[in-house]
C-alpha positions as CSV (number, residue, x, y, z in Angstrom):
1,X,13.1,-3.8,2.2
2,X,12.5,-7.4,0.3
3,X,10.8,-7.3,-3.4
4,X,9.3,-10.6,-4.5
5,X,8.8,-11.1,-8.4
6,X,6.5,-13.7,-8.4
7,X,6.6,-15.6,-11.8
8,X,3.4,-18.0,-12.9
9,X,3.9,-21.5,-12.3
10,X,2.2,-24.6,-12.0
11,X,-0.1,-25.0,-9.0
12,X,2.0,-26.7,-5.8
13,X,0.5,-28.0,-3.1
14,X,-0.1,-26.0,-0.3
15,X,2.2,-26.0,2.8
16,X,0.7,-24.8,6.0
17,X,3.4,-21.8,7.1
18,X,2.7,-19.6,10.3
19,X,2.7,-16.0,9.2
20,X,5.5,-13.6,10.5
21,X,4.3,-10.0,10.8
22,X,7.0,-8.4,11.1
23,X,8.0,-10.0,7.5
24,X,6.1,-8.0,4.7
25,X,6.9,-8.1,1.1
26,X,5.9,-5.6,-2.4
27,X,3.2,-8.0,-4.0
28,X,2.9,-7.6,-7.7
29,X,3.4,-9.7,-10.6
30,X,6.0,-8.9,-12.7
31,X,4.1,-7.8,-15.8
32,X,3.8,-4.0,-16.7
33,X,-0.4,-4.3,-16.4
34,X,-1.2,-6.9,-14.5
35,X,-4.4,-8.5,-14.4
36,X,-6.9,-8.8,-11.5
37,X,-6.4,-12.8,-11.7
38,X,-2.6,-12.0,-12.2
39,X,-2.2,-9.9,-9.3
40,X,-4.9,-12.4,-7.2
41,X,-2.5,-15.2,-7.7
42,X,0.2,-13.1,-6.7
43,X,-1.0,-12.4,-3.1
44,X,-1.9,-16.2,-2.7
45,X,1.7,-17.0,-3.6
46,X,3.0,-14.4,-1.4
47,X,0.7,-15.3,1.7
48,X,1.9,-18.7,1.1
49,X,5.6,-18.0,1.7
50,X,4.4,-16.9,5.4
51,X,4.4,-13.1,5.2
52,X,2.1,-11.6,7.4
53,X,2.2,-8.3,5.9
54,X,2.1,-6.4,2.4
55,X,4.2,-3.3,1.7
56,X,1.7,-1.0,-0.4
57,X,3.2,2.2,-1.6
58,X,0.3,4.8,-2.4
59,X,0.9,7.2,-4.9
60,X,-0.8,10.9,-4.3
61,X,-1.9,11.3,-7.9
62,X,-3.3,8.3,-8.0
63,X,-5.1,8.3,-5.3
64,X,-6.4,11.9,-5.5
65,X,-6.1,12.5,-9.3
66,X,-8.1,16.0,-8.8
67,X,-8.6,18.5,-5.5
68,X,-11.0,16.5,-3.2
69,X,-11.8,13.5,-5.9
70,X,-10.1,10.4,-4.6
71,X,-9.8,7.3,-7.1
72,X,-10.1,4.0,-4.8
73,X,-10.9,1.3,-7.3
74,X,-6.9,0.8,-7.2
75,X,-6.6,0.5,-3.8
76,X,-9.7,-0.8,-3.3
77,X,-8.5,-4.1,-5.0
78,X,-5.2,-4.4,-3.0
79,X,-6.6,-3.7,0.7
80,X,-9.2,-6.2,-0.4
81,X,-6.6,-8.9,-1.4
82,X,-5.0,-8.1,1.8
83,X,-8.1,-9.0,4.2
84,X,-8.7,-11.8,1.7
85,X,-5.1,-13.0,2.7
86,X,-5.3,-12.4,6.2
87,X,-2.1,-9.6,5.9
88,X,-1.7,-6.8,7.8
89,X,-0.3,-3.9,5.7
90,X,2.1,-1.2,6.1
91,X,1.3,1.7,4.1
92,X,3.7,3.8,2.1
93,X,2.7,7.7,1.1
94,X,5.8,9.8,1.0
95,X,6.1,13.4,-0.6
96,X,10.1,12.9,0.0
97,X,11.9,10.4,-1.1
98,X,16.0,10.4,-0.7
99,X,16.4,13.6,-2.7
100,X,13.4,13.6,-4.9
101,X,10.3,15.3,-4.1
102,X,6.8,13.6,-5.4
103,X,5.2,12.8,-7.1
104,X,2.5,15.1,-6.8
105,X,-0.7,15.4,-8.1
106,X,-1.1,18.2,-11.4
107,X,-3.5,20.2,-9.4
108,X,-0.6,21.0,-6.9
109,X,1.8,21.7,-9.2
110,X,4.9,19.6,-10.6
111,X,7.6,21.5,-7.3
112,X,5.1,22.4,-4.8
113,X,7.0,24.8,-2.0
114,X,7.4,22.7,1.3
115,X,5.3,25.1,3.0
116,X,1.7,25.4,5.6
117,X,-0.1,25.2,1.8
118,X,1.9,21.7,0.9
119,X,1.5,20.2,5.1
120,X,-2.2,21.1,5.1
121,X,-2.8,19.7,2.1
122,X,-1.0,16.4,2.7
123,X,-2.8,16.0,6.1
124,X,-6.4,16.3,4.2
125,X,-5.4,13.8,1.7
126,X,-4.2,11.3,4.6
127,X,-7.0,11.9,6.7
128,X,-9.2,10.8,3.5
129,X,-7.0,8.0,3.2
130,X,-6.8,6.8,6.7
131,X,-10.6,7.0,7.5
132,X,-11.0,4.9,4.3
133,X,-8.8,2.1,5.4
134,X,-9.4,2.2,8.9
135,X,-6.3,2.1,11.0
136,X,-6.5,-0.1,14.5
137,X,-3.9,1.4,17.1
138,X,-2.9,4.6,15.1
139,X,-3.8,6.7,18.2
140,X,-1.7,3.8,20.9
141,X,1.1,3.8,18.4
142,X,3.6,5.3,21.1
143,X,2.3,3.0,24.0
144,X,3.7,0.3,21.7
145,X,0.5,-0.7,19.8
146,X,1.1,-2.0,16.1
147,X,-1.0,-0.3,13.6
148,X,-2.7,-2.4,11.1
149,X,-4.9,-1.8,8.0
């Protein structure tokens, strides 16, 4: 997995580069709360460098702060900069990480058990998600069909 910290700069002139697909990067500016310009400017640097993809890691809590209330004015904004940018995205929401579990949202607890409660619950919240962000190909995956956001 590649991180790009983009840093400001002055404006350069714009090569042409043909996209890669399969080459996605983390988009985000390197300041602890970005702006909308500053992250703007950082998906027209990184669609410049010829990704054709962003990595966007989606955190539960965020995303569904409270039982059945989803908060999309986050990723709202990045799946928008996305289309805006022509990149396909590959979407990150993990409950298990290496050894860590989470994070979680309070309203399930800080070490939910990995049990039918915890699966069923995760499967609403993606179901949410992925109807949101509509997912070309999810249901072809295994005949070899890329999914894209």
């Amino acid at each position: 997995m590649l991180f790009l910290v983009l840093q400001p700069s002055q404006p350069q002139p714009v090569t042409q580069v043909t996209p890669n697909p399969k080459l996605g990067l983390v988009i985000m500016p390197p300041t602890e709360r970005p702006t909308f310009n500053e992250v703007h400017n950082a998906y027209i640097q990184a669609a410049s460098t010829g990704i054709g993809r962003s990595n966007v890691y989606m955190l539960w809590p965020i995303i569904e702060p409270q039982q059945g209330t989803f908060n999309w004015q986050t990723y709202d904004i990045l799946m928008g900069l996305n289309r805006e940018q022509h990149l396909n995205v590959t979407l990150y929401f993990s409950i298990i990480n290496n050894e860590q579990l989470g994070p979680f949202p309070n309203w399930l607890g800080q070490q939910p058990s990995l049990d039918a409660n915890l699966a069923n619950q995760t499967a609403s919240a993606l179901d949410t998600i992925l109807s949101r962000y509509y997912i070309r190909g999810l249901c072809n995956h295994r005949r070899g069909s890329e999914c894209l956001l």
